[in-house]
C-alpha positions as CSV (number, residue, x, y, z in Angstrom):
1,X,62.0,-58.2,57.6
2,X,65.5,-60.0,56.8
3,X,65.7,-62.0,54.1
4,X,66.4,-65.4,55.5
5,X,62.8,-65.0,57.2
6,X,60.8,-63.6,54.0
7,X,62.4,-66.5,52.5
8,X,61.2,-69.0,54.6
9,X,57.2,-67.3,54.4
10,X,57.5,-66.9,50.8
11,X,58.3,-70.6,50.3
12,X,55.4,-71.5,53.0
13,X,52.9,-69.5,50.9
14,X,54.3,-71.7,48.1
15,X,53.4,-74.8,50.2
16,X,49.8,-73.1,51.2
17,X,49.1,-73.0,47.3
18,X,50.1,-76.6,46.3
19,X,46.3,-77.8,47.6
20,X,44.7,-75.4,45.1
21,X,46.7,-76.9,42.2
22,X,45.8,-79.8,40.4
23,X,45.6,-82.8,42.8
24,X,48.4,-85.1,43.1
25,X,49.1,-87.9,45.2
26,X,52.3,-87.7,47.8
27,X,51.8,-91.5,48.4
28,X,52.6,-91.9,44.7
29,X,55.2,-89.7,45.2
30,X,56.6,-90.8,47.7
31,X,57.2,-94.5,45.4
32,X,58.9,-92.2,43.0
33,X,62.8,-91.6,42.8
34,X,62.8,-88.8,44.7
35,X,60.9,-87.6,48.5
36,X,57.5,-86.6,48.4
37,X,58.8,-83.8,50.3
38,X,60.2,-82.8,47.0
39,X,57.3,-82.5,45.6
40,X,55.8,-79.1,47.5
41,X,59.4,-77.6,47.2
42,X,59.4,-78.1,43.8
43,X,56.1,-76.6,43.2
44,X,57.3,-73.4,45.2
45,X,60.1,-72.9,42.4
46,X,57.8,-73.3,39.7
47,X,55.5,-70.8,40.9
48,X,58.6,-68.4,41.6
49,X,61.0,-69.0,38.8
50,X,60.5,-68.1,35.0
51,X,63.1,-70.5,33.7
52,X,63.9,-73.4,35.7
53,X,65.1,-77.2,34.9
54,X,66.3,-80.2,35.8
55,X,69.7,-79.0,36.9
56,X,68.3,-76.0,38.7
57,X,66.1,-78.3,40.3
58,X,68.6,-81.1,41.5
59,X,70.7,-78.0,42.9
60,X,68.1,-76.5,45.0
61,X,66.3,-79.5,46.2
62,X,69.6,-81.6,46.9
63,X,68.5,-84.3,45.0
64,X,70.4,-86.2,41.8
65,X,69.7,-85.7,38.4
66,X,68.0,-88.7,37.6
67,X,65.6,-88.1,40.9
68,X,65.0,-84.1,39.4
69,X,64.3,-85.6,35.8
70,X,61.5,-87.8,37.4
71,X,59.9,-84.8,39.4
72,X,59.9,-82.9,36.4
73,X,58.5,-85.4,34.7
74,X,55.7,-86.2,37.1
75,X,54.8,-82.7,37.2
76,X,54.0,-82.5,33.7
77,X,52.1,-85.8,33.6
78,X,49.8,-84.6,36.6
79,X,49.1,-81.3,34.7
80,X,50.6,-79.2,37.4
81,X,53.1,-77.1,35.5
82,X,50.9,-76.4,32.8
83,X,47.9,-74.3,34.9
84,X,50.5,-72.9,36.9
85,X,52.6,-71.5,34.4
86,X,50.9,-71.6,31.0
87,X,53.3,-70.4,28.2
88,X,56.2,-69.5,30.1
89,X,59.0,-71.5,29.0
90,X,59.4,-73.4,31.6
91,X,55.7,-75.0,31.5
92,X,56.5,-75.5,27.7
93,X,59.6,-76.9,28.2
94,X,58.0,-79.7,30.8
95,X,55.7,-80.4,28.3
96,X,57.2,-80.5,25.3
97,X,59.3,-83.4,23.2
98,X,62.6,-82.1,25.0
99,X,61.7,-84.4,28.0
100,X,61.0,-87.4,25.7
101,X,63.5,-86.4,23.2
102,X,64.6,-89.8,21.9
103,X,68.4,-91.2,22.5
104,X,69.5,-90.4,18.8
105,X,69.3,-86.9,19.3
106,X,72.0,-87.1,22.6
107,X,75.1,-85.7,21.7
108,X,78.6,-87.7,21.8
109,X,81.3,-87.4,20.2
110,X,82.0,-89.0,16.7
111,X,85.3,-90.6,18.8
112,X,82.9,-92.2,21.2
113,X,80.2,-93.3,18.4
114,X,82.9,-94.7,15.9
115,X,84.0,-96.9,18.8
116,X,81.7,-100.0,18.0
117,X,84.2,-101.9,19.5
118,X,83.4,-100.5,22.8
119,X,79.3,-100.7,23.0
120,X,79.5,-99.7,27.1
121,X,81.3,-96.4,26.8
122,X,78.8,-95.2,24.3
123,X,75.9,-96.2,26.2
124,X,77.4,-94.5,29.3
125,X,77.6,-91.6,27.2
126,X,73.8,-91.4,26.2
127,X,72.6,-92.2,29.6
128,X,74.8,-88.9,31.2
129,X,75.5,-85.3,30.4
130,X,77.0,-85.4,26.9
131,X,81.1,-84.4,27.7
132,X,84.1,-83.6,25.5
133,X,85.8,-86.8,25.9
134,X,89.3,-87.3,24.9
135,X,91.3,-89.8,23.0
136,X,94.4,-91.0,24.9
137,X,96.0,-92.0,21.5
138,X,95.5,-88.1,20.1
139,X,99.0,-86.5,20.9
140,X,99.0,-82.2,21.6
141,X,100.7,-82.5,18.1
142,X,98.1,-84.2,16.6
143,X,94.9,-81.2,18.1
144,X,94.0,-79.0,15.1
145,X,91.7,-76.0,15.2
146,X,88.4,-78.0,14.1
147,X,86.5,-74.3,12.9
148,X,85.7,-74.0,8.9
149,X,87.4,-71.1,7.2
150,X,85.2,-68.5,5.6
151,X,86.3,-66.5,2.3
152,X,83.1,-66.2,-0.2
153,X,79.6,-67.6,0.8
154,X,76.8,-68.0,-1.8
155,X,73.0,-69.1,-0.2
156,X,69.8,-68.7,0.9
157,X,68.9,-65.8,3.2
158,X,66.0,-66.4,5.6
159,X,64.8,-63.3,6.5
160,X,63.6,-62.5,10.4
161,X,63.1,-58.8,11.3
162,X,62.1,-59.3,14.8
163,X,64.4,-57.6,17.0
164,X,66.4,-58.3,20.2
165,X,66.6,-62.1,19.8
166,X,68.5,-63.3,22.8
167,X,70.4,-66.0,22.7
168,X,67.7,-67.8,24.8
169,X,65.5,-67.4,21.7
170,X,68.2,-68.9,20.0
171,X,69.2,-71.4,22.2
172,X,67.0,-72.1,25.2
173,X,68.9,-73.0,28.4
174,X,67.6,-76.4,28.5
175,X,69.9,-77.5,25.8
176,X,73.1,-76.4,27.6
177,X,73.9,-79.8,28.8
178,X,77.0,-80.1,26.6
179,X,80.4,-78.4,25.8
180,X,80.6,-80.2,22.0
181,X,79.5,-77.5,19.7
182,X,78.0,-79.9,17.2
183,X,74.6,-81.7,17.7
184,X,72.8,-78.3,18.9
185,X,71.3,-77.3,15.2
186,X,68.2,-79.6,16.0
187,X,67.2,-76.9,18.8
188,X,68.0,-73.8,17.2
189,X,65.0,-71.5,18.1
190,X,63.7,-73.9,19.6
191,X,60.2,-72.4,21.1
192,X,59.7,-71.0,18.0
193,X,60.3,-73.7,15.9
194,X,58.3,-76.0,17.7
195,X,54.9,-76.7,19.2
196,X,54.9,-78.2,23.0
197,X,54.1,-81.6,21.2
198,X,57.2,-80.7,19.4
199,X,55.5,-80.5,16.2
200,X,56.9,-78.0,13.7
201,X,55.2,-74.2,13.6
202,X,54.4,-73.8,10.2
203,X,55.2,-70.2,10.0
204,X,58.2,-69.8,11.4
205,X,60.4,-68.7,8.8
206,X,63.1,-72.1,8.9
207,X,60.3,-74.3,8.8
208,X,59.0,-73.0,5.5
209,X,60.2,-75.1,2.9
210,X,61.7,-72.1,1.2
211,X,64.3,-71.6,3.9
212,X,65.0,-75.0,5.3
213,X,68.4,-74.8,3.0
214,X,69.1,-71.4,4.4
215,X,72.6,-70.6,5.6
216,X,72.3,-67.2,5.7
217,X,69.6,-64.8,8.3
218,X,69.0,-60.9,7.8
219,X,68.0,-60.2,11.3
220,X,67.0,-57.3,13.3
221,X,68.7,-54.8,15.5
222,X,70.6,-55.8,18.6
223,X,71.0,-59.6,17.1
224,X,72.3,-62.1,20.3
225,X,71.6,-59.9,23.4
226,X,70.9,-61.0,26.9
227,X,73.3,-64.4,28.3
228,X,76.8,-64.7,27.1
229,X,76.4,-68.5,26.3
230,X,78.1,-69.5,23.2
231,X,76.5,-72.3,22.7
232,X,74.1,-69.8,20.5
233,X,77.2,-69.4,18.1
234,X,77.4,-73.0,18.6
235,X,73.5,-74.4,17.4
236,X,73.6,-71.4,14.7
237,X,77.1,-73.0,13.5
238,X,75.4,-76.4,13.1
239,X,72.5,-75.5,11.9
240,X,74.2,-74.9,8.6
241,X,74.1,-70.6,9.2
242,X,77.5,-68.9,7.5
243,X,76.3,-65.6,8.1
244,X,74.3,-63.3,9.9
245,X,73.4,-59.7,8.8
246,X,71.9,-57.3,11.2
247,X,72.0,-53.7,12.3
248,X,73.9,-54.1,15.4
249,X,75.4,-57.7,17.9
250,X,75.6,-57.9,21.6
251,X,79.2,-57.2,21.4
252,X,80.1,-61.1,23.5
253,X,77.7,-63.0,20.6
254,X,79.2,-60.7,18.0
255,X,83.0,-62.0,19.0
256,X,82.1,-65.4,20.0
257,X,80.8,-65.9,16.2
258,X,84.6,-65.0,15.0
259,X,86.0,-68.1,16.9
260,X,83.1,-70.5,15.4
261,X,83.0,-69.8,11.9
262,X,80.2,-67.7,11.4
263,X,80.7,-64.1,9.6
264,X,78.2,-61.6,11.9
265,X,77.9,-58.4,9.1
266,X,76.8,-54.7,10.6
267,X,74.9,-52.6,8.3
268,X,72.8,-49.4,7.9
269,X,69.4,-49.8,8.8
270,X,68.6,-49.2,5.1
271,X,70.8,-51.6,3.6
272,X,69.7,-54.3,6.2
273,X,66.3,-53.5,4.9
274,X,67.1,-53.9,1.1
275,X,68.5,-57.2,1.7
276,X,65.8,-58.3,4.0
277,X,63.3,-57.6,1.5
278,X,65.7,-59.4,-0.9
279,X,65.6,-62.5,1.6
280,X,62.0,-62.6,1.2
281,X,61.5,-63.3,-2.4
282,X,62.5,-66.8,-1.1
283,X,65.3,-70.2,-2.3
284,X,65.3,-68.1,-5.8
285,X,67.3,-65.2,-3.8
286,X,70.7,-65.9,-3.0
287,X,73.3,-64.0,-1.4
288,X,76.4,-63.2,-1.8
289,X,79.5,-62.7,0.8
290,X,83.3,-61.9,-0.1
291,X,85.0,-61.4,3.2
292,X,88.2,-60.3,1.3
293,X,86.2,-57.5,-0.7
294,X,84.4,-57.1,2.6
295,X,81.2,-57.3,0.3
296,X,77.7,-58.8,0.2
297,X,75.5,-58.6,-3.2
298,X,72.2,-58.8,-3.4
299,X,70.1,-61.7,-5.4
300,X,69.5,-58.1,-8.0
301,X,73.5,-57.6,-8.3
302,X,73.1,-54.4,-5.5
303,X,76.9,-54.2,-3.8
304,X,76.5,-53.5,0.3
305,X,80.2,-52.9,1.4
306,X,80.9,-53.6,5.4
307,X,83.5,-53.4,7.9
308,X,85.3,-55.8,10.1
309,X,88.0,-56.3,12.5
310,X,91.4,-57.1,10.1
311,X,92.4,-59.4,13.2
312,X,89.2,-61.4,13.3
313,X,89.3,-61.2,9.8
314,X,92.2,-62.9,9.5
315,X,91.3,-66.0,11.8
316,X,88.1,-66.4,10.2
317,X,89.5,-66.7,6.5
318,X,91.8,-69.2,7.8
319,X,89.8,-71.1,10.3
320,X,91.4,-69.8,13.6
321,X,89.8,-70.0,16.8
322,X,92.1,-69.4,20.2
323,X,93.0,-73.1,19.7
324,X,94.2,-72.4,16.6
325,X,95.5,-69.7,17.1
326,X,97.5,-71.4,19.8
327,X,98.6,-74.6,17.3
328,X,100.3,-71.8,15.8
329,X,102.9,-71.2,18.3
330,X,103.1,-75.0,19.2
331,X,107.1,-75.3,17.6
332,X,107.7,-71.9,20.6
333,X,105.8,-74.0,22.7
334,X,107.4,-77.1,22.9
335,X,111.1,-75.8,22.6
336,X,109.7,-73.8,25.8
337,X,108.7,-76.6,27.7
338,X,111.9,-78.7,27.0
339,X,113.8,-75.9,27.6
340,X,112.1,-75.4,30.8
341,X,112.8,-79.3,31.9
342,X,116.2,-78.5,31.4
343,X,116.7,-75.4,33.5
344,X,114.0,-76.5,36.0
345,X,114.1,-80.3,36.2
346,X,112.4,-80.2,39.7
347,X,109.0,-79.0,38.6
């Protein structure tokens, strides 16, 4: 059997199963945004897709984004997502506060929002996908690296030993609707931070009111695996976390933390464990980091010494992402470019 044509029966034995869901109205549907055709096609992806959402939906099913958001929506509402896929992520996500997620918590640039003088373009900007947008009035000579330098860090270290937490742990895939890499803190671990009514968990370790303040985490092994997104470096950046201290990184996390700020530390299993048991004696326990010394001391005065990269070292304790690193070079660079007008006035 080809593909194209187990394709085509697999998604009419997703049609044959819409009747014994919950039942829904394809007349009301069909008032809605979007085709009651939709509807059936969209059921078929929920039953065969783990993760799927409004973008995934808009793509397969041709239809805009605002038309997705309201199937989405009407799913929920009807209670079909929720027998169909009970705790997956994406039944959570349909039913959680991330669809009703109020307007202050869209991301746009402080450029945008300090512009009162300009009401329409900041209401565009919290009705769409939130964008970098660009002043005109910023030169090249005026773009600075915008990442904060790291030499010593002293603070709170929440302690999570679970291991392999993927960056969709970290930063579900719902959230990736930006490229700013402030305004994500709000959903870091998302699922397990919150209920699907969006109401904190009580004992997940940030939520605790001994680690709200905490800016540093002793994790478990293998810290950042699965997708390479960076917006995980991103929502742990904002969140207010310097540091992370774990066994081992997935090795794209582990370098994408160098270019936003954050200090990822490998250590022996039984130093990691010293200063996880450290972490939980709670806000009394702080920890120390000196990138220079290449040192972190326990809330007890116990000295772990680590090892890191003297390049990324470098553009860490002096704020340097590849931006910045480029700003560097920006006297070559612009003696290049006249230099090149000169000799090639024609290009």
């Amino acid at each position: 059997m080809n593909l194209k044509r187990r394709g085509f029966l697999s998604m009419l034995g997703g049609a044959f199963a819409a009747p014994m869901m919950p039942s829904v109205s394809l007349a009301s549907a069909s008032k809605a945004a979007y085709p009651a055709s939709a509807l059936h096609a969209a059921i078929y992806h929920a039953q065969t897709r783990v993760n799927f959402s409004v973008f995934s939906l808009a793509q397969q099913l041709g239809l805009q984004l605002g038309q997705a958001e309201q199937l989405m929506i009407d799913m929920s509402e009807r209670g079909i997502l929720g027998p169909m896929q009970g705790t997956t992520r994406a039944g959570r996500w349909a039913r959680s506060h991330v669809m009703r997620r109020p307007a202050s918590h869209v991301v746009a640039t402080q450029k945008v929002a300090s512009k009162a003088s300009k009401p329409a373009a900041a209401s565009k900007v919290q009705n769409t996908v939130p964008t970098e947008i660009e002043d005109p009035e910023t030169g090249p000579e005026n773009r600075t690296t915008t990442m904060e330098k790291f030499d010593k860090h002293s603070g709170i270290a929440a302690p999570m030993p679970l291991v392999n937490i993927d960056t969709d742990m970290i930063i579900p895939k719902v959230f990736l609707k930006t490229i700013k890499r402030s305004g994500l803190g709000v959903n870091l671990f998302d699922e397990m931070r919150f209920d699907r009514e969006g109401n904190e968990i009580a004992d997940f370790v940030l939520n605790q009111a001994a680690y709200r303040e905490a800016s540093v985490l002793v994790a478990g092994d293998n810290f950042g695996c699965g997708s390479s997104r960076e917006h995980a470096p991103w929502a742990i950046a904002d969140f207010g976390i310097r540091c992370v201290i774990s066994t081992s990184f997935a090795d794209i996390f582990y370098n994408n933390c160098f270019k936003n700020g954050i200090l990822p530390i490998v250590l022996p299993e039984d130093q990691r464990d010293a200063l996880m048991k450290d972490a939980e004696k709670g806000a009394n326990a702080r920890i120390e980091i000196d990138l220079e010394a290449q040192t972190v001391t326990s809330s007890d005065g116990e000295v772990f010494n680590f090892e890191v990269d003297s390049f990324k070292k470098h553009c860490l304790m002096n704020g340097l992402d590849d931006i910045g690193l480029t700003m560097e070079k920006v006297t070559a660079i612009d003696a290049f470019e006249a230099q090149h007008a000169t000799d090639r006035p024609w290009v």
